[in-house]
C-alpha positions in Angstrom: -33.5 -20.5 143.9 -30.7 -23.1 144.3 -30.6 -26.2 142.2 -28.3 -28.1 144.6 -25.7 -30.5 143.5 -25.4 -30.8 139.3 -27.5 -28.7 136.8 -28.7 -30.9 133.4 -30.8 -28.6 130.9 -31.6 -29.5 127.6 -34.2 -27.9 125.4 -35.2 -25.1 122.1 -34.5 -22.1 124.8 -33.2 -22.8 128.2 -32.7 -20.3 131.2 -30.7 -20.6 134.1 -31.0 -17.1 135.1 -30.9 -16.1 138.7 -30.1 -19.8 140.4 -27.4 -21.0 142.6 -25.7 -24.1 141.0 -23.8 -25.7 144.1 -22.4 -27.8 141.5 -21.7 -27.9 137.6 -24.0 -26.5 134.8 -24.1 -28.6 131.7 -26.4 -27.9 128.8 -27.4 -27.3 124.7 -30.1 -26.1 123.0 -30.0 -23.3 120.7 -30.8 -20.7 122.8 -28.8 -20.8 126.2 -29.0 -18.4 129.1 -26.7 -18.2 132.4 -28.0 -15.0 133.8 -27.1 -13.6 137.3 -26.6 -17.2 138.9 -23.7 -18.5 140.8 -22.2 -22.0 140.0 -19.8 -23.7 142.6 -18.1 -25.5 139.8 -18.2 -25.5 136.0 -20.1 -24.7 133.1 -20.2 -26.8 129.8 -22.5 -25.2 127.4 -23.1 -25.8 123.5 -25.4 -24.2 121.6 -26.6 -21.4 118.4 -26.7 -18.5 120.6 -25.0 -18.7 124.1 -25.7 -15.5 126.9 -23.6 -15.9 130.0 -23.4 -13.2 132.9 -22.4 -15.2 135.8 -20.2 -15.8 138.6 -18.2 -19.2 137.9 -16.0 -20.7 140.4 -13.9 -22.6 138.3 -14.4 -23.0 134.3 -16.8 -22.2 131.3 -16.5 -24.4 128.4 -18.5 -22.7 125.4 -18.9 -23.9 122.1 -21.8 -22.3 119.6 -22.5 -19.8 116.8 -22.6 -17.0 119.1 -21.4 -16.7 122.3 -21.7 -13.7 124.0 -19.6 -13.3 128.1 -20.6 -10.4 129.6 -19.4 -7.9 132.3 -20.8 -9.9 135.2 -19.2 -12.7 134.1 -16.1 -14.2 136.5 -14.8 -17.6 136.4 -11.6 -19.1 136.6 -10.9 -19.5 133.0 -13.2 -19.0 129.8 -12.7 -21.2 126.5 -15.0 -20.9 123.5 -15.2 -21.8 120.2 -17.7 -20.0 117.7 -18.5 -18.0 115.0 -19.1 -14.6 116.6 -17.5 -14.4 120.0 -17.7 -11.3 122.7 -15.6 -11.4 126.0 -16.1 -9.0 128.9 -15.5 -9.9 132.3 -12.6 -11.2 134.5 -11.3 -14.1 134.4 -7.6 -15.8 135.3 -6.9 -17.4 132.1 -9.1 -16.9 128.5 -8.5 -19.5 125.2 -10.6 -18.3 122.5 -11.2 -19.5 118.7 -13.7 -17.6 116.4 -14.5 -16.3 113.7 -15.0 -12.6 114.9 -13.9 -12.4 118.6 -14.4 -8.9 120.3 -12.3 -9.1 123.5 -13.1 -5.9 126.2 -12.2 -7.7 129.4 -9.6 -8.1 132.1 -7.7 -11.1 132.3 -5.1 -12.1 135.6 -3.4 -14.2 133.6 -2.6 -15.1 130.0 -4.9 -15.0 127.1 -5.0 -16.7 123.3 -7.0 -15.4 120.2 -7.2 -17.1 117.3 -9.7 -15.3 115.0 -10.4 -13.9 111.4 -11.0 -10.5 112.5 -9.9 -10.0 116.2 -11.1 -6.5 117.5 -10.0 -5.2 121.2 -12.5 -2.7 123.5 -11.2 0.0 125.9 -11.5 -2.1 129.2 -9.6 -5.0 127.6 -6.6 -5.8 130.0 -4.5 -8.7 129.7 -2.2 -9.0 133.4 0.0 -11.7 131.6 1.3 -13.0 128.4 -1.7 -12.3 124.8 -1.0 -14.5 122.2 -2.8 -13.5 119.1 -3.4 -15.7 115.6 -5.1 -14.2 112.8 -4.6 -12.7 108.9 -4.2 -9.9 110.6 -2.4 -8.3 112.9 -5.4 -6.3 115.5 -4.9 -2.5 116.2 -3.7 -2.3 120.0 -2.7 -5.4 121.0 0.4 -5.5 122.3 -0.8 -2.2 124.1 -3.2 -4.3 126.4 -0.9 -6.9 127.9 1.9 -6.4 130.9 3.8 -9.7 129.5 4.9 -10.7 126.4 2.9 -10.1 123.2 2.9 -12.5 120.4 1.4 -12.0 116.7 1.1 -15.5 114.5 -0.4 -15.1 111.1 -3.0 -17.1 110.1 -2.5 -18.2 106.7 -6.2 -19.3 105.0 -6.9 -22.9 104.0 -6.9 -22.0 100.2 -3.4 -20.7 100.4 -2.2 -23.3 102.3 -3.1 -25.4 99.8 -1.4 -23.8 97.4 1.8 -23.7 99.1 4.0 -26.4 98.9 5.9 -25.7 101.9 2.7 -26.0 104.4 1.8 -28.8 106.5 -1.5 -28.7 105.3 -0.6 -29.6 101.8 2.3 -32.2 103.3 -0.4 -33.8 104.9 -2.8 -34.2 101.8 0.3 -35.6 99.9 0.9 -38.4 102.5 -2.8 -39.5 102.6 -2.9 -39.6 98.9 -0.1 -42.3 98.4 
């Protein structure tokens, strides 16, 4: 089925599974499917739960509780920000921000991970530079990349606080004056 120029879906649970998109895909809802479809452009999806196994031309733009890519997935680049975030696929480029991100895909290109617990599968393949931020350091890492490797702790909110060195508690002082 082709959907022609733009794709707008809004709604509880909505599928765009198996359709042609000659355009961009933009939706929300709390259930979100992009199953098996091809988009000639972009997709900008927020949501609770987001599923996406699809080719992309250029970007996805994800933002949701869960967020699942999976191994049919290809686009240009991946973003997403979430709570629970899995990443298969291939892609040129991947930015990614969640609470617990499992990352098992291949990637021409650089990659950053900022996450509280950062876990990498056995397919995961970075072809450029991984830049990792979290509390801690994940097991692998710098095993997965052909560039340079970078490790940034993450220091929690509550320490920060604490800490009178941190830009966090420099920037409470200054609003407080």
């Amino acid at each position: 089925q082709n959907v022609g120029n733009e794709a707008f879906a809004a709604g509880l649970n909505v599928n765009i599974d198996d359709v042609v998109v000659d355009g961009s895909v933009f939706t929300a809802g709390n259930t979100l499917s992009i199953k098996d479809s091809n988009v000639g452009s972009s997709v900008f999806a927020a949501g609770q739960n987001i599923y996406l196994n699809s080719t992309v031309r250029n970007n996805i733009w994800a933002a949701g509780s869960y967020i699942s890519a999976g191994g049919k997935t290809n686009a240009k680049a991946l973003h997403a920000a979430g709570g629970i975030i899995n990443v298969e696929g291939t892609y040129q480029s991947v930015s990614v921000s969640g609470g617990n991100v499992t990352f098992n895909a291949v990637v021409d290109g650089d990659v950053k991970i900022e996450g509280e617990t950062i876990t990498f599968g056995e397919n995961a393949l970075v072809n450029g530079n991984l830049t990792v931020v979290s509390a801690k350091e994940p097991t692998g890492a710098a095993a997965i990349c052909t560039g340079d490797y970078s490790f940034e702790e993450s220091v929690a909110e509550d320490d920060a606080a604490d800490d009178d060195n941190s830009s966090i508690a420099k920037d409470v002082s200054k609003g407080s004056k």
